[in-house]
C-alpha positions as CSV (number, residue, x, y, z in Angstrom):
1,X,16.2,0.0,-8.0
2,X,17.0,-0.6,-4.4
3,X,19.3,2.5,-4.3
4,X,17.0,4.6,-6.0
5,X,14.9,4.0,-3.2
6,X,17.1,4.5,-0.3
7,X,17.5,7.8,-1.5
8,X,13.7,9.0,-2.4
9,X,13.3,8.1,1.7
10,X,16.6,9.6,2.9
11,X,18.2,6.7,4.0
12,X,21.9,7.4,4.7
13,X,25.5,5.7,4.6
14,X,28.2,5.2,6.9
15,X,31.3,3.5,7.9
16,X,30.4,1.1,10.5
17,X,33.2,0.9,13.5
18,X,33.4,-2.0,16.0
19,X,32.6,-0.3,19.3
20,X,32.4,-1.9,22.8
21,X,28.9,-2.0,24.5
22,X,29.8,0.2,27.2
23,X,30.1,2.7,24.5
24,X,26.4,2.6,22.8
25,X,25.0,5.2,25.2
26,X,26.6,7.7,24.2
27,X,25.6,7.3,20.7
28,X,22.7,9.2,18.8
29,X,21.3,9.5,15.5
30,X,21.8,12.0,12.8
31,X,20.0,15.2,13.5
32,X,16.6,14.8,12.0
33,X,17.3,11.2,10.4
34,X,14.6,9.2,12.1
35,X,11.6,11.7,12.1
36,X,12.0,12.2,8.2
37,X,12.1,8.5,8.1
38,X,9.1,7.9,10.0
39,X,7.3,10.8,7.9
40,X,8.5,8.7,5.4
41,X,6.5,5.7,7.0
42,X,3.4,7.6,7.3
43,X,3.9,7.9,3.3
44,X,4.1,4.7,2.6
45,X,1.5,4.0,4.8
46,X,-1.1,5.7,1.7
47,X,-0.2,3.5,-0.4
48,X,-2.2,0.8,1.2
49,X,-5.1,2.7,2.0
50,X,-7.3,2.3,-0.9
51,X,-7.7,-0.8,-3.1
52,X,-5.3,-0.4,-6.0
53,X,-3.9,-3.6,-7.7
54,X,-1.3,-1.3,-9.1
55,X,0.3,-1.6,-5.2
56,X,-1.4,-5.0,-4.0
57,X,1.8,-6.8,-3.6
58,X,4.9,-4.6,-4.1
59,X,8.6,-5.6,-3.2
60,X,11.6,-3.1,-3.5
61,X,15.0,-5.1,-3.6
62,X,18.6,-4.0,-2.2
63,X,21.1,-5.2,-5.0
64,X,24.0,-5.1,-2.8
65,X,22.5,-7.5,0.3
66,X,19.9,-9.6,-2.0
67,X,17.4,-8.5,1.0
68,X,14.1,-6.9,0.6
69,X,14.1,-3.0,1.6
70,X,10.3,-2.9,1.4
71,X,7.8,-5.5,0.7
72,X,3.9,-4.4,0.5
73,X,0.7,-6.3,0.3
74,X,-3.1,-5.4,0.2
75,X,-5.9,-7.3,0.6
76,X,-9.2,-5.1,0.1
77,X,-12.9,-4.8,-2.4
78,X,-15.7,-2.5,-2.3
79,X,-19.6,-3.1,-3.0
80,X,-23.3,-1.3,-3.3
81,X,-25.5,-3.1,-1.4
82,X,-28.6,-3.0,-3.7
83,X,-30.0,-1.0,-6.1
84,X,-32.7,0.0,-3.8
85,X,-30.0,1.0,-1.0
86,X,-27.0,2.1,-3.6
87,X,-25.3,2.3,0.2
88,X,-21.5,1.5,-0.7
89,X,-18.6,0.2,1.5
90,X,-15.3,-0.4,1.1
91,X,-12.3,-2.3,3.5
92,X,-8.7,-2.5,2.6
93,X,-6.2,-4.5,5.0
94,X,-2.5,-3.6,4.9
95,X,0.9,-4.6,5.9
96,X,4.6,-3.8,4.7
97,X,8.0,-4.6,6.3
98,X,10.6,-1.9,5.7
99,X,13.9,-1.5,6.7
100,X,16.0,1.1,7.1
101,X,19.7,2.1,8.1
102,X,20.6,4.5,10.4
103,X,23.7,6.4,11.4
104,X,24.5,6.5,15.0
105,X,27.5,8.9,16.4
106,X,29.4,10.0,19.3
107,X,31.1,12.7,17.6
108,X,34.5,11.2,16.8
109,X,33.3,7.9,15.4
110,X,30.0,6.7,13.8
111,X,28.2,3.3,12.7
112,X,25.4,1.9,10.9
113,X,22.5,0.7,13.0
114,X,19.7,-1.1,11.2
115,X,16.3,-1.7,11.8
116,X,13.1,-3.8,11.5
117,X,10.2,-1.6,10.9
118,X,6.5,-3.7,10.5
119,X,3.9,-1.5,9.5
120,X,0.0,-2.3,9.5
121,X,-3.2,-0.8,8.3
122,X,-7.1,-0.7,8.0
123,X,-8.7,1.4,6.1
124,X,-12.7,1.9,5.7
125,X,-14.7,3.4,3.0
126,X,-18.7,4.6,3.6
127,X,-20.0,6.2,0.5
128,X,-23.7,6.6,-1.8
129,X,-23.8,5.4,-5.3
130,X,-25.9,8.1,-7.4
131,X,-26.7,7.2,-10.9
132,X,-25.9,9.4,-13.5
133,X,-27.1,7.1,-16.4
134,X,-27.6,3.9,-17.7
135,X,-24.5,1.6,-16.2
136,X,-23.2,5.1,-15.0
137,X,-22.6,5.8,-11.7
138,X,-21.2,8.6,-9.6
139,X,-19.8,8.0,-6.2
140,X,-18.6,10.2,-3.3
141,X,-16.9,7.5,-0.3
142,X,-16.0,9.4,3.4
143,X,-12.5,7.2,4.0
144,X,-11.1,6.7,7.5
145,X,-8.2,4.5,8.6
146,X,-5.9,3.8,11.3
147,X,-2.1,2.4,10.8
148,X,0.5,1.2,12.8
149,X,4.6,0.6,12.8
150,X,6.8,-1.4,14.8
151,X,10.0,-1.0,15.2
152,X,13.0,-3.3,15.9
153,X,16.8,-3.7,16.6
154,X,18.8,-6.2,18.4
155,X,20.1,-4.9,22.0
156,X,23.5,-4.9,21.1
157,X,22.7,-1.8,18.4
158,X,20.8,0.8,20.9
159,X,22.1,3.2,23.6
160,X,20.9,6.3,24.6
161,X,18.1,8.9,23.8
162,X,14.8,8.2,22.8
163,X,15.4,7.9,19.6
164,X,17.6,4.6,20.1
165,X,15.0,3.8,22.5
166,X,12.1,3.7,20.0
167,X,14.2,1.6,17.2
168,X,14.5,-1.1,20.0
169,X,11.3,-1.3,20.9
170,X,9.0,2.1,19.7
171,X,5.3,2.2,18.2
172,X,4.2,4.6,15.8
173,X,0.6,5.0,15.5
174,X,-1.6,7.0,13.1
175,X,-5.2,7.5,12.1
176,X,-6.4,9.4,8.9
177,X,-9.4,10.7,7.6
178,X,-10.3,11.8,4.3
179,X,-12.7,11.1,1.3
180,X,-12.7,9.2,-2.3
181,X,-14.3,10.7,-5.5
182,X,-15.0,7.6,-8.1
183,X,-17.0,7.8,-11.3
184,X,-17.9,3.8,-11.9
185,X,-19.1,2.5,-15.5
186,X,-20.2,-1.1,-15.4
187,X,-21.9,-2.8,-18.6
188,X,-22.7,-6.3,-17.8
189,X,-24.2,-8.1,-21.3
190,X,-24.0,-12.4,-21.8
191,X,-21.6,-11.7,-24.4
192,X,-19.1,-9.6,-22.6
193,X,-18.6,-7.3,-19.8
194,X,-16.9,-4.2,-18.8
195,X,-15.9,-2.4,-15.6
196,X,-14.4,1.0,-16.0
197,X,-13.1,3.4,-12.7
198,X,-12.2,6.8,-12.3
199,X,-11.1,7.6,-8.7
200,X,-9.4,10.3,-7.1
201,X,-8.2,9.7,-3.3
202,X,-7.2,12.4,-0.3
203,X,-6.3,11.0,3.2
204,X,-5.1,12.7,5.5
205,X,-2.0,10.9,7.8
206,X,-1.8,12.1,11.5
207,X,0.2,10.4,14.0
208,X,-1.6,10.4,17.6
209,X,-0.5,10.4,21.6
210,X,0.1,6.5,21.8
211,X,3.4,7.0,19.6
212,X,6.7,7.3,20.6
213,X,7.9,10.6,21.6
214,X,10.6,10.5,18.9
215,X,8.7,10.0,16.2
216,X,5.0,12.0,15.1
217,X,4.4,13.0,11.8
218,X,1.8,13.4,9.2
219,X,1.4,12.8,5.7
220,X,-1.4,13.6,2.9
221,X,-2.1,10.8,0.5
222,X,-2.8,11.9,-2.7
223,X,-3.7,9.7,-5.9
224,X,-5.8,9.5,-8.9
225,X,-6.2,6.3,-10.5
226,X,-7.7,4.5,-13.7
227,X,-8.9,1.0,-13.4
228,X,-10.3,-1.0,-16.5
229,X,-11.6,-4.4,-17.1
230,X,-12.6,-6.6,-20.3
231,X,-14.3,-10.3,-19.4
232,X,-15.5,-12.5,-22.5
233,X,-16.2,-15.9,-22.7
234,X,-13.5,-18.5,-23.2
235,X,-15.5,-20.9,-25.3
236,X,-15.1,-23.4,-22.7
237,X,-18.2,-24.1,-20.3
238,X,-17.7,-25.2,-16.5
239,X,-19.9,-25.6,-13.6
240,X,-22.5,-25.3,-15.9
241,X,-21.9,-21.4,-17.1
242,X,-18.6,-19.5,-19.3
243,X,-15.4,-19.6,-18.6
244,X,-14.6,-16.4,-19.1
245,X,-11.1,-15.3,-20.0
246,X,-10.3,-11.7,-18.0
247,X,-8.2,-8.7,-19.6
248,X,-7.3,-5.4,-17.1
249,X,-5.7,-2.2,-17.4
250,X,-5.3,0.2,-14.9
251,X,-3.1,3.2,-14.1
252,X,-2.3,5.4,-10.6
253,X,-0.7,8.7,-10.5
254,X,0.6,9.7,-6.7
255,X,0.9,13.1,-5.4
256,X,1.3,14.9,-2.6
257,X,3.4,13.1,0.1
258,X,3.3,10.0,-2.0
259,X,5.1,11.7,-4.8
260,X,8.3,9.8,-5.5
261,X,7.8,8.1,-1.5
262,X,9.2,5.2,-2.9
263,X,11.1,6.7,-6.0
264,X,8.1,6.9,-8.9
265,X,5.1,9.0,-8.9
266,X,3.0,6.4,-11.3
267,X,2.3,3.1,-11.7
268,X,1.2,1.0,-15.0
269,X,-0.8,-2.9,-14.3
270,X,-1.5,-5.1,-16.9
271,X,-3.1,-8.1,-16.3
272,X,-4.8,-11.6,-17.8
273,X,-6.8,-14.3,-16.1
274,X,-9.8,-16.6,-16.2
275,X,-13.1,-16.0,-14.0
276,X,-15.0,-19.4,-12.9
277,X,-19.1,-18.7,-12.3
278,X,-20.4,-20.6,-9.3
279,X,-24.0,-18.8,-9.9
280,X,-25.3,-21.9,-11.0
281,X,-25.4,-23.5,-7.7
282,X,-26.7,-22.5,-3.9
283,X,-23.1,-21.1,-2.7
284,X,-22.1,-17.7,-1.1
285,X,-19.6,-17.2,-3.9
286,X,-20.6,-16.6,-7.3
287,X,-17.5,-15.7,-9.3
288,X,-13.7,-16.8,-8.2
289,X,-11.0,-14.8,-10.6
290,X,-7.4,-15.5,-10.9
291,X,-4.9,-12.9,-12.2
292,X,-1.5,-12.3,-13.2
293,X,-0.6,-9.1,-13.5
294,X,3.2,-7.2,-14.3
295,X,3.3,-3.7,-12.8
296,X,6.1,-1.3,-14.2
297,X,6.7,2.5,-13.9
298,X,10.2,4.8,-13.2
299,X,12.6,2.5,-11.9
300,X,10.6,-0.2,-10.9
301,X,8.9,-3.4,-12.3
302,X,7.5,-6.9,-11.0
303,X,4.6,-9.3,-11.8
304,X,2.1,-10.7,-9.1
305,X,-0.7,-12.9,-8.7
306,X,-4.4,-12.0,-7.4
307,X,-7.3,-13.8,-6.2
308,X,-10.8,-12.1,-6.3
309,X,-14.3,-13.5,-5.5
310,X,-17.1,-12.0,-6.0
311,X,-20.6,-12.9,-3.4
């Protein structure tokens, strides 16, 4: 799995040499290595635009080290205001650490030179809820977000160029704009409910004038996603209302620059759960749901654990 990704990002090999410090500056990266890498970042940066649970909490391991290569985690929701103002808004916070190996050369020898990339993102969703029919809504959402990376090596592995320069201590920033189209089917009965999404996502990546000279890029995040839920009573009453017992399915397709970014172009979730209602009593939250969910597709697979309230 771990390899597989290396090479769906272009990460490269080498034979690392033991090289005095007085040598480092006249050291510099592979010709083009870093800017596909950090159009790379940018792509993995639209995976945490949206919320998605099938890349909430993703990790990517290196079988050879044992050490994590990516690691991903999302924390975001979405709601209509009212049904007299069918105003919707949307928030998704985001933040993976990635790190990828470089090859640095002089021209006679060369050497690895990793680094510590932390990347962050905020993404914001305005949209208008139009009903189509009974529990059948259609939704149009204007996305715009803003992400950053940081990158980090320890002194003893830069020397010249900016492109050295920005691994030791570089910022790439980037905003994006773009839109959501979601058809939403929500049937809420005392005996059961069900939540049903169709979405299809374009954003737009652009890096901007605060980054690094070394490193601007852009990227268009692309993805389609199905989202289903089934909640039933358990037979088991607490806080004075059903505990409900929660199933969910949901599937995402990627495309454009997220297509095979991280070695698959589709993800599967399936998940179980319980939901505890707090309606009952004078609280701000009405529903708390725990899930465990195990995500699979190409070459990857993992289980995770959410919590959702609802106010």
């Amino acid at each position: 799995m771990g390899a597989r990704f290396a090479w769906a990002l272009g990460a490269a090999c080498a034979l690392a040499s033991p090289l005095a410090l007085g040598q480092a500056a006249q050291f510099r990266l592979s010709s083009g290595d870093l800017q596909k890498r950090a159009n790379g970042v940018l792509a993995l940066m639209g995976y945490m635009l949206t919320p998605d649970v099938t890349t909430g909490s993703l990790g990517i391991t290196n079988p050879a080290t044992g050490n994590p290569d990516l690691a991903m985690s999302t924390l975001g929701g979405g709601f209509t205001v009212s049904r007299e103002l069918p105003l919707y808004l949307e928030g998704t916070l985001g933040y993976s650490r990635y790190d990828p190996t470089f090859v640095a050369s002089n021209g006679q020898v060369e050497r690895s030179v990793a680094a510590k990339w932390d990347a962050y993102s905020a993404t914001g969703g305005i949209g208008w809820s139009f009903p189509l029919a009974r529990d059948l809504t259609w939704r149009p959402v204007f996305n715009f977000s803003y992400g950053r990376v940081d990158s980090n090596v320890s002194a003893s592995q830069t020397g010249g160029g900016e492109e050295l320069d920005f691994l030791h201590n570089g910022q790439l920033n980037a905003y994006g704009l773009g839109g959501s189209l979601v058809l939403d089917y929500e049937r809420d009965r005392p005996g059961n409910a069900i939540d049903v999404e169709l979405r299809y996502t374009n954003i737009h990546l652009q890096s901007f004038s605060d980054s690094s000279t070394a490193v601007k890029g852009s990227a268009d995040a692309q993805s389609m996603s199905l989202w289903s839920r089934w909640r039933a009573p358990s037979g088991v009453t607490m806080l004075e209302r059903p505990l409900r017992y929660v199933l969910e399915l949901a599937h995402t397709g990627f495309f454009g620059d997220l297509d095979g970014a991280l070695g698959f172009n589709q993800r599967t979730s399936l998940g179980t759960g319980l939901e505890l209602d707090s309606s009952a009593y004078d609280i701000a939250v009405t529903r708390t749901r725990l899930m465990a969910r195990y995500q699979f597709g190409a070459h990857v697979s993992g289980w995770s654990v959410g919590l959702a309230v609802s106010f």
